[in-house]
C-alpha positions in Angstrom: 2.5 -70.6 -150.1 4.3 -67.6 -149.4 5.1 -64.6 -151.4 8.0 -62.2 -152.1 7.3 -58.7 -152.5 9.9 -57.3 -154.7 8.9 -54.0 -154.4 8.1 -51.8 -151.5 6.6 -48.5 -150.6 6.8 -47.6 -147.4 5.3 -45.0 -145.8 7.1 -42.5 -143.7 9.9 -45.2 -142.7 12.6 -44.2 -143.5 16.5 -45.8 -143.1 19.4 -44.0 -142.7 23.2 -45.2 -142.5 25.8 -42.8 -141.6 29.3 -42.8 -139.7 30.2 -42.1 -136.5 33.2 -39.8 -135.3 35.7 -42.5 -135.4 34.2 -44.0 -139.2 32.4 -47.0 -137.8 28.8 -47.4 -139.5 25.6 -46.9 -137.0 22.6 -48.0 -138.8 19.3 -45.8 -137.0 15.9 -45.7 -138.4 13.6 -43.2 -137.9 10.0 -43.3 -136.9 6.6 -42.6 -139.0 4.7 -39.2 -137.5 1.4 -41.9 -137.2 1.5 -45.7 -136.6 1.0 -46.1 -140.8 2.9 -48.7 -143.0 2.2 -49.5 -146.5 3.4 -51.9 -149.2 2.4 -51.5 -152.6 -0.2 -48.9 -151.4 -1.5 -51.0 -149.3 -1.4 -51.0 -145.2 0.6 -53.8 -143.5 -1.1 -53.1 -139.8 -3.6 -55.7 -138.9 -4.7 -56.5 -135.4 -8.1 -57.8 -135.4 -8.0 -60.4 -133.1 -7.1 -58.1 -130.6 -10.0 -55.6 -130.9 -11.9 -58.7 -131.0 -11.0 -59.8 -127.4 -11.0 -56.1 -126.3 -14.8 -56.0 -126.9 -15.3 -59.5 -125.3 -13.9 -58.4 -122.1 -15.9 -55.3 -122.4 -19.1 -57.1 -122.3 -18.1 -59.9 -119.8 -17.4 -57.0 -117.4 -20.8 -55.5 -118.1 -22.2 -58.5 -117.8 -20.5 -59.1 -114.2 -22.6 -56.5 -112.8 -26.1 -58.4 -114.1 -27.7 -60.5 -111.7 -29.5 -62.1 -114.1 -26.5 -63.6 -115.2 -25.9 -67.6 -114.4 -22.4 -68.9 -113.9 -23.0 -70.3 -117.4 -23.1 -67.3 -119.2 -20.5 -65.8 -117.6 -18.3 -68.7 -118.1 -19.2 -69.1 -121.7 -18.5 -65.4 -122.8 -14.9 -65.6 -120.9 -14.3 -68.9 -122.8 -16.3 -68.7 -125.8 -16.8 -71.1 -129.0 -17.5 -70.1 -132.1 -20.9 -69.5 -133.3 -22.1 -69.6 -129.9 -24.4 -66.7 -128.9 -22.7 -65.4 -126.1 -22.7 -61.4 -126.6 -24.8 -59.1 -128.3 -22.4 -58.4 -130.8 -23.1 -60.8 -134.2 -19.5 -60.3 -135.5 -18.4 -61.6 -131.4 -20.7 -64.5 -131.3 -19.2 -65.7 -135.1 -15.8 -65.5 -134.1 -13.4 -68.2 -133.2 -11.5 -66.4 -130.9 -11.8 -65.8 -126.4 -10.4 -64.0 -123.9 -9.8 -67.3 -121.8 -7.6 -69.1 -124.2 -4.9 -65.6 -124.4 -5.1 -65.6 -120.4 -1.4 -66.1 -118.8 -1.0 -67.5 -122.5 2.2 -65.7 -123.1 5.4 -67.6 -124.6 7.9 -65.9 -122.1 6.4 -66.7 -118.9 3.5 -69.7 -119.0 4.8 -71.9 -122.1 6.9 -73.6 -119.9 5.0 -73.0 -116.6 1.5 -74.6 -117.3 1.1 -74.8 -113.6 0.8 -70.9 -112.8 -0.9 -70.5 -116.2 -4.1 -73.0 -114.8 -3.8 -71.4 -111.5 -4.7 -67.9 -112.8 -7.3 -69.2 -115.1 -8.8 -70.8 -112.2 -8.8 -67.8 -110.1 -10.6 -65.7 -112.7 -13.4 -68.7 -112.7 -13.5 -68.7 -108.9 -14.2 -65.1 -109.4 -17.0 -65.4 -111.9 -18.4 -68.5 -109.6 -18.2 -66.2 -106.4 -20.0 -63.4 -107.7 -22.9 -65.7 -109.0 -23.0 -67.8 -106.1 -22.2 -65.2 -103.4 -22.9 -61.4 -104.7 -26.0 -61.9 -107.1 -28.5 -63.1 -104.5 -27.5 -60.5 -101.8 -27.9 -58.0 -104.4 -31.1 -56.6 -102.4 -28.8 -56.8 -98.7 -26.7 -54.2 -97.3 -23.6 -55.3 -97.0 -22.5 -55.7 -93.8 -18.3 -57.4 -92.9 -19.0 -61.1 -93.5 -22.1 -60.8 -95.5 -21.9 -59.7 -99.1 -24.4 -57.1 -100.4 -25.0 -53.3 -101.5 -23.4 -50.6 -100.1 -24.1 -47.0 -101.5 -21.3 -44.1 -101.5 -21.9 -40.7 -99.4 -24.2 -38.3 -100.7 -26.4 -40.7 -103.0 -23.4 -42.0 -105.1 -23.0 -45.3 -106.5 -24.2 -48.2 -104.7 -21.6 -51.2 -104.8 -21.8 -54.8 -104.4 -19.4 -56.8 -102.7 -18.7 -59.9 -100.9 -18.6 -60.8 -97.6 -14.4 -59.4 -97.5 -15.6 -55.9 -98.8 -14.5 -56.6 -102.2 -16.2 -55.6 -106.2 -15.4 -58.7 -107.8 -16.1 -57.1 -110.8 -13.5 -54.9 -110.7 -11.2 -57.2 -109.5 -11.4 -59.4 -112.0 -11.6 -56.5 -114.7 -8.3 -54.9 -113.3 -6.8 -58.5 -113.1 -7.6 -59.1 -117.0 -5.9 -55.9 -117.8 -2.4 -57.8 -117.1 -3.9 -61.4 -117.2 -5.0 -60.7 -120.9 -3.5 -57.1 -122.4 0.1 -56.8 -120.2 0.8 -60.3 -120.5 0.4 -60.7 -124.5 1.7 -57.3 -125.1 5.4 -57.6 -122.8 6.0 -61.1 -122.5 4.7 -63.0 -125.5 4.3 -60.5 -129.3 7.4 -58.1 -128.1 9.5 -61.2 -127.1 12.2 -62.8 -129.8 10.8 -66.0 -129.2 7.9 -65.0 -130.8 8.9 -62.4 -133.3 12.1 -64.5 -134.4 10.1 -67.5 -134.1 10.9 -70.1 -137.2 12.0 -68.2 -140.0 10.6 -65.4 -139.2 13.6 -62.8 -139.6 15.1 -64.9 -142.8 11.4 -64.4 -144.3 11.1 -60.2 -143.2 14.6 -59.8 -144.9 13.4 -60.6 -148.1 10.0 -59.4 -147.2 8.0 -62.7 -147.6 4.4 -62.1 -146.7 2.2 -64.4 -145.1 -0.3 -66.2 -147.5 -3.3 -64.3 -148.4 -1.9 -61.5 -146.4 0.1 -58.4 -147.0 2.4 -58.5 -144.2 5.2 -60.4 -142.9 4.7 -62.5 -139.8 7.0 -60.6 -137.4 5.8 -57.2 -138.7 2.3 -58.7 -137.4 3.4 -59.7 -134.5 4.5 -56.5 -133.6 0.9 -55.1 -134.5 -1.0 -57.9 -132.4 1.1 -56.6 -129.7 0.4 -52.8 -130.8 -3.8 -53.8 -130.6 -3.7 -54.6 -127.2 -3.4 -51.1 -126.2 -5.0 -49.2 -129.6 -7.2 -52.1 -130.8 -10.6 -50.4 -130.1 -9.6 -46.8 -130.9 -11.6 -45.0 -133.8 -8.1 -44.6 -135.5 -5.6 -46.8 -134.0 -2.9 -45.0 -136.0 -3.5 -42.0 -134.4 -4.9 -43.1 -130.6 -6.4 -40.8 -129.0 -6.8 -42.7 -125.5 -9.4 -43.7 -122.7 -11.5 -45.6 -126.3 -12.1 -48.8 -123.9 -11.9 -49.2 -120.3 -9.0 -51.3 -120.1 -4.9 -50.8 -120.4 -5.7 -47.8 -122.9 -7.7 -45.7 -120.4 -5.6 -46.4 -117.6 -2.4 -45.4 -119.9 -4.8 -42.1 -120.4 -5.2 -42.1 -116.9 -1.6 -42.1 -115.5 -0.4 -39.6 -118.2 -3.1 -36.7 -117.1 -0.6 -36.9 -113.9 1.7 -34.3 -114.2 3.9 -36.6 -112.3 3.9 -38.9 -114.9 3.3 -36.7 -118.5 4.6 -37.6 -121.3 4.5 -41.9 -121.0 1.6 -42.1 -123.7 4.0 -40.5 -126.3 6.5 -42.6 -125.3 5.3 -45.7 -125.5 3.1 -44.6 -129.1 7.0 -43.3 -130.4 8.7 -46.8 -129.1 6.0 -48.8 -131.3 6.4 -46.5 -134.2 10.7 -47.1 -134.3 9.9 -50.6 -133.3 8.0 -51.3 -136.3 9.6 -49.0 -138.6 12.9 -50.7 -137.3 11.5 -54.4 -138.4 10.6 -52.4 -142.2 14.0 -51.7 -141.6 15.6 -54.9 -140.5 17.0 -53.3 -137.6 16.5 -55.8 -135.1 18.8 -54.3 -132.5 16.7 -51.3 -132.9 13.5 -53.0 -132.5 14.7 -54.6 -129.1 15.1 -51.6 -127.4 11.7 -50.0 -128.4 10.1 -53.2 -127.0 12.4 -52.8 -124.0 11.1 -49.3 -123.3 7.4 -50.5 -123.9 8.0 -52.9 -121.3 9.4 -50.8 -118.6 6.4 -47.9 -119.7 3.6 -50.3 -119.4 4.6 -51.9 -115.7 5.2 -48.6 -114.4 1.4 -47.9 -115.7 0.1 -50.9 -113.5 2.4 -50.3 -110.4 0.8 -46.3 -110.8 -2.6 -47.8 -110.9 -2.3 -50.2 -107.9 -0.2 -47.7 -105.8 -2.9 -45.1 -106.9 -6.1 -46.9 -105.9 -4.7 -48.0 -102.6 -4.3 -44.5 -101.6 -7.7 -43.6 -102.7 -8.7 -46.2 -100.6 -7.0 -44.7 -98.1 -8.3 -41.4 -97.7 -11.5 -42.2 -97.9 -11.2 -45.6 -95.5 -12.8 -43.6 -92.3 -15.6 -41.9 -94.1 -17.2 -43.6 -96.6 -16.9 -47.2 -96.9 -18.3 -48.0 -99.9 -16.1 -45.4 -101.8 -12.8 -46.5 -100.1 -14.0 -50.7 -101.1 -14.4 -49.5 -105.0 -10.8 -47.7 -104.8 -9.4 -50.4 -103.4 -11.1 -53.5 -105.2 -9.6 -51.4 -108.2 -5.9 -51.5 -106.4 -6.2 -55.5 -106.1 -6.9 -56.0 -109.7 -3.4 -53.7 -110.3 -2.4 -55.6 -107.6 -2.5 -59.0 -109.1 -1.8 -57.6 -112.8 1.9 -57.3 -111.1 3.0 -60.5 -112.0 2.1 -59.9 -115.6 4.6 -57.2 -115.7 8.3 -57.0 -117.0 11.4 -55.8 -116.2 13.4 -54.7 -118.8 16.0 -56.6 -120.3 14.9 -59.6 -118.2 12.6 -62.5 -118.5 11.4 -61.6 -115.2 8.2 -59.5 -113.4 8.4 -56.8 -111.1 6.6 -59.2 -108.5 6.6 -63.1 -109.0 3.0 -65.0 -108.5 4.0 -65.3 -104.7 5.0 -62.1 -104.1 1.7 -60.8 -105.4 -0.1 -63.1 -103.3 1.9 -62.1 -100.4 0.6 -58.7 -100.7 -2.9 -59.9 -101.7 -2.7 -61.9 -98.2 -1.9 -58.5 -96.4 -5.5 -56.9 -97.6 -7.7 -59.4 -97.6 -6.4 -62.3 -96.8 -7.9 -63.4 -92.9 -11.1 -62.2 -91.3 -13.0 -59.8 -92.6 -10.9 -58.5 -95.6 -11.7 -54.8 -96.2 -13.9 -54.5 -93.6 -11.7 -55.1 -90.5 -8.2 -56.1 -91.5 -7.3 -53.4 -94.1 -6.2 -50.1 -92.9 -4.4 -47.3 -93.7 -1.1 -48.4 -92.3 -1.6 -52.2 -94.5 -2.4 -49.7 -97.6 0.7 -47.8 -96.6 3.1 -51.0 -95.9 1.8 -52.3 -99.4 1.7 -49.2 -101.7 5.6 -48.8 -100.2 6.4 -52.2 -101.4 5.0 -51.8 -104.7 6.7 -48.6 -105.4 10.0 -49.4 -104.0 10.7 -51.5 -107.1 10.2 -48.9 -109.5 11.0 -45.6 -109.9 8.5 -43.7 -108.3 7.2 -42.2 -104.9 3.9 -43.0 -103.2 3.5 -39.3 -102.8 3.9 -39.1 -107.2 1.4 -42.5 -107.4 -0.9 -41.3 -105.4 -2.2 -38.4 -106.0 
């Protein structure tokens, strides 16, 4: 059974109604100076699950670069059951939760499309399976185009291991769960109305009904699961500091050290402030076009990354192999996080699942992948592509 809280304290939110110049009312709300909320003393922020899956990931990527590893485990932290001991964390192994299951889960874009949603599951298996089957027991080989293996940077730097196409499926498939998992729950499924209006959701966080047990409404913790995502693993999510996991937070820290790009962390940590302060508020109009901003914010931070890498790639494609395969492999993951992205005010991605594999094609897609196929003009053509839909250069991405 649900509760009303009659009485509510809320911490820094604060609603103002005033008139404009020609006496009709605009309702605005103002934001908190930290992601705070109380209600009877008591904070309303909860986002658990998503910290939980943030530190999943984080070991299944470490544990992609064991080749101790079987298929099995791999498979069984990515999809794991409760109770199972699958990481070395006690409060993981007795959770009920994976990273799997939240996969191209979102309401927006795979409810209805079960198809694409199995498809990129499967492609995050065959990437698990490949580097088991494929890159563990060449892990004592040089790599060589064809034949996966080790291949060290210039200078004594680090040695990478690739397949037989020049890629790191490692950081494929970590740069791939960055939208698979984190973009796509964030944009298209806890900021959509489907979600936050779900039911009688907006009925219940008029009149402040919480959810059993819990000191929250459902929509304002719908806007925090989509909050976690980004801040989940930081020492003090209300006040983020950035690069606290190695996933959509550090690569937000990432893109905003680029004076090309300053100032997108504050703007996505204001737009989830006003959004949530606006759903304290019940201003709903308000609240859309804070999760319309986060939306636009966080696909520009993938399209930066991918655009990014594939010019690192680039400049170091004639002299040092193994340094250019790293950038790169790191471009592909962007690369296929496209699709998880969202433009704003739409129900649409920047790139659909084809387009992405279009591109994916033009890299890798025949012969020898990195090795032979992919050269500076290809990381040119597709970097061009990719920025043309946004609003940002090559030249700004890129360096």
């Amino acid at each position: 059974m649900k509760r009303v809280i009659l009485s509510t304290i809320v911490i820094s939110a604060l609603l103002f109604t005033s008139c404009s110049s020609d006496d009709e009312p605009v309702n605005s709300v103002k934001a908190p100076a930290t992601y705070k909320f109380e209600r009877e003393g008591s904070s309303t922020v909860s986002f658990s699950g998503q910290t939980t899956r943030i530190k999943m990931a984080t070991e299944l990527i470490t544990a992609l670069k064991n080749s101790a590893k079987t298929e099995a485990d791999l498979d069984n932290m990515f999809a794991h059951t409760e109770g199972a001991t699958n990481f070395s964390d006690a409060t993981l192994n007795a959770s009920s939760k994976n990273v799997r299951s939240k996969t191209a889960a979102s309401t927006d874009f795979y409810s209805a499309n079960t198809t694409e949603a199995n498809e990129i599951k499967s492609q995050f298996d065959a990437w698990i399976k490949e580097q088991v089957d494929v890159v563990y027991p060449n892990w004592n080989t040089d790599a060589v185009a064809g034949t996966a293996g080790k291949i060290q940077e210039n200078g004594g730097g680090a040695t990478r291991y690739v397949n037989g196409k020049g890629v790191e499926l490692n950081q494929i498939f970590a740069k791939s769960l960055i939208g698979g998992l984190m973009v796509d729950q964030m944009l298209n499924n806890y900021l959509g109305t489907a979600v936050l209006d779900a039911g009688s959701n907006v009925a219940n966080n008029d009149k402040e009904v919480v959810e059993e047990g819990k000191n929250y409404t459902t929509m304002e913790h719908k806007w925090d699961e989509a909050y976690g995502y980004l801040y989940g693993n930081e020492a003090n999510p209300a006040e983020p500091a950035l690069e606290a996991d190695n996933f959509l937070n550090e690569y937000l820290a990432k893109v905003n050290s680029d004076t090309d790009f300053a100032g997108i962390a504050e703007d996505i940590y204001n737009a989830f402030k006003l959004g949530r302060a606006a759903i304290v508020a019940n201003n709903y109009e308000v609240r859309n076009e804070q999760a319309e901003i986060i939306r636009e914010k966080i696909s520009d931070v993938i399209a930066i990354r991918a655009v990014y890498y594939l010019q690192q790639g680039k400049n170091s494609w004639a002299t040092d192999k193994a340094a250019s395969f790293h950038a790169i492999s790191e471009g592909l993951g962007f690369i296929y996080s496209l699709q998880f992205t969202r433009k704003s005010n739409t129900k649409e991605a920047y790139f659909t699942m084809a387009e992405v594999e279009g591109l994916l094609q033009d890299l890798i897609g025949t012969g020898n992948g990195l090795w032979e196929d992919t050269t500076p003009t290809t990381l040119d053509t597709v970097s061009k592509a990719i920025a043309a839909k946004f609003n940002f250069t090559v030249i700004e991405a890129g360096s």
